[in-house]
N, C-alpha and C positions, 0 to 999 in steps of 0.2 A: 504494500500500500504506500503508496506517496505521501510522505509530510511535507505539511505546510507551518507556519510561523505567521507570530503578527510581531509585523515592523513596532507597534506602538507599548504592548504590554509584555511581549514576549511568547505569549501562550504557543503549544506547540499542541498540535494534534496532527491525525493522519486520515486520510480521508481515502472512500474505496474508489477502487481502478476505475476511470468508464466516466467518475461523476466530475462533476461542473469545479470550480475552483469557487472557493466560499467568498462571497461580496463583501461579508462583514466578520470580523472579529466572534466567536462563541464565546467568550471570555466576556471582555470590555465593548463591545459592541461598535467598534472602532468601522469605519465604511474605508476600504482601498488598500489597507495596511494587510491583507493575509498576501503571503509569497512564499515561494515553493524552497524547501531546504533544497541549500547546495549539497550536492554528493561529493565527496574526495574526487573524482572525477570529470564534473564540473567543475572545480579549483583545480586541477591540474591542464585542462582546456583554456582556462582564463588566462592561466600564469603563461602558457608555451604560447598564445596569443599575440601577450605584450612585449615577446623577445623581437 
């Protein structure tokens, strides 16, 4: 399952394969701030990017 994060509280959940990305924070009810955790693999993409 995919985790997501909110930019503004920190809340971490994971959400199932298939479904939508959550509009608003479940926590703090924050609207725009949930985004997808980086995987070691996406930080290794990013970094060999900026070379």
């Amino acid at each position: 399952m995919p985790s997501v994060y909110c930019e503004s509280c920190g809340f971490k959940s994971e959400i199932k394969k298939g479904k939508p990305m959550p509009k608003k924070c479940q926590y703090c009810d924050s609207k725009g701030t949930v985004k997808p955790v980086k995987t070691a693999q996406d930080l290794l993409d990013e970094v060999s990017r900026l070379k």
